[in-house]
C-alpha positions as CSV (number, residue, x, y, z in Angstrom):
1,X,61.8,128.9,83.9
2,X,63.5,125.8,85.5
3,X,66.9,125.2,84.6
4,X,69.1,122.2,85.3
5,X,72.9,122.1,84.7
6,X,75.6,119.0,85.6
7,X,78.2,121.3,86.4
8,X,81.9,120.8,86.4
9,X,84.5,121.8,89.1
10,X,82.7,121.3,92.0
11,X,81.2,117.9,94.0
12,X,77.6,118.2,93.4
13,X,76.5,116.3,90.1
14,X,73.7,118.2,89.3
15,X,72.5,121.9,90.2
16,X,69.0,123.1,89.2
17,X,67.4,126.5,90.0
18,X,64.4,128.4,88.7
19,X,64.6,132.0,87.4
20,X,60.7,133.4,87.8
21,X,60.4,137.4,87.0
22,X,64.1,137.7,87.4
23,X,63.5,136.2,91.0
24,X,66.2,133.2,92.2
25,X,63.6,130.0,92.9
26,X,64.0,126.4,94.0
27,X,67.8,126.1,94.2
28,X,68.4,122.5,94.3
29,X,72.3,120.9,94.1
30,X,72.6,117.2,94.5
31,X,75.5,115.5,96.3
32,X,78.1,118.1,97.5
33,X,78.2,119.6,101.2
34,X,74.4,118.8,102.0
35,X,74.4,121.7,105.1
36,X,76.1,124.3,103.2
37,X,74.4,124.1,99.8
38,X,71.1,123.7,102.0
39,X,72.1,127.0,103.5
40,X,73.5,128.8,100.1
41,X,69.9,128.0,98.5
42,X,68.4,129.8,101.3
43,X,70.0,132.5,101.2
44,X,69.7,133.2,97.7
45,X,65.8,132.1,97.4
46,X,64.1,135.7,95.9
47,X,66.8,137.3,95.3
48,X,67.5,139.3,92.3
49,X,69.4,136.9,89.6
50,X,72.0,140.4,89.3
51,X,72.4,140.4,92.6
52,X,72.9,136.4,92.9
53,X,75.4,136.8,89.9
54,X,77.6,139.9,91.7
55,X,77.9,138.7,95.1
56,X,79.0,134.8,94.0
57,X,80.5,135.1,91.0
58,X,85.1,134.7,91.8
59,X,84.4,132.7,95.1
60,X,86.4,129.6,94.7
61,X,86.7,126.4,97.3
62,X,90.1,125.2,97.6
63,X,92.3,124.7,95.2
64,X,89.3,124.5,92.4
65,X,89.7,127.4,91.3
66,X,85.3,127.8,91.3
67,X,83.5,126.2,94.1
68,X,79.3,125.5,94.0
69,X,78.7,129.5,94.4
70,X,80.6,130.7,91.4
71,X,79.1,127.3,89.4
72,X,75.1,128.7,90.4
73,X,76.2,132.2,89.6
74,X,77.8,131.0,86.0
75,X,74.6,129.5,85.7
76,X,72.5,131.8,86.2
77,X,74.5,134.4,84.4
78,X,74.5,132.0,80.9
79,X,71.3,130.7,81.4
80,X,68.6,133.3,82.7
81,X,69.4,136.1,80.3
């Protein structure tokens, strides 16, 4: 299932992912740090949405307090269950 948040906290406007047999698909963030969300979508295409949710879930950027990993793992936490 495709799901598409506009997330708060962080500099992208808009973060969208699939969730496909518990599988991590198609992570997509628009605006932001184009390189590094390029590269956090990359990594995390296939993996296990637990697994997604453990390892990103507390990382903040800054002074934010979240940062674009804990926003997709939020996500996917509230969303794919």
């Amino acid at each position: 299932m495709k799901y598409e948040i506009k997330p708060e906290g962080i500099c992208p406007y808009l973060l969208s992912f699939v969730v496909e047999n518990g599988k991590v698909k198609d992570v997509n963030f628009s605006g932001g740090c184009n390189g590094n969300l390029k590269g956090l979508a990359s990594l995390v295409e296939g993996m296990d949405k637990d697994e997604v949710v453990k390892k990103l879930s507390g990382i903040t950027c800054g002074n934010k307090g979240t940062s674009c990993p804990a926003r997709l793992a939020e996500a996917i936490r509230d969303l794919a269950d």
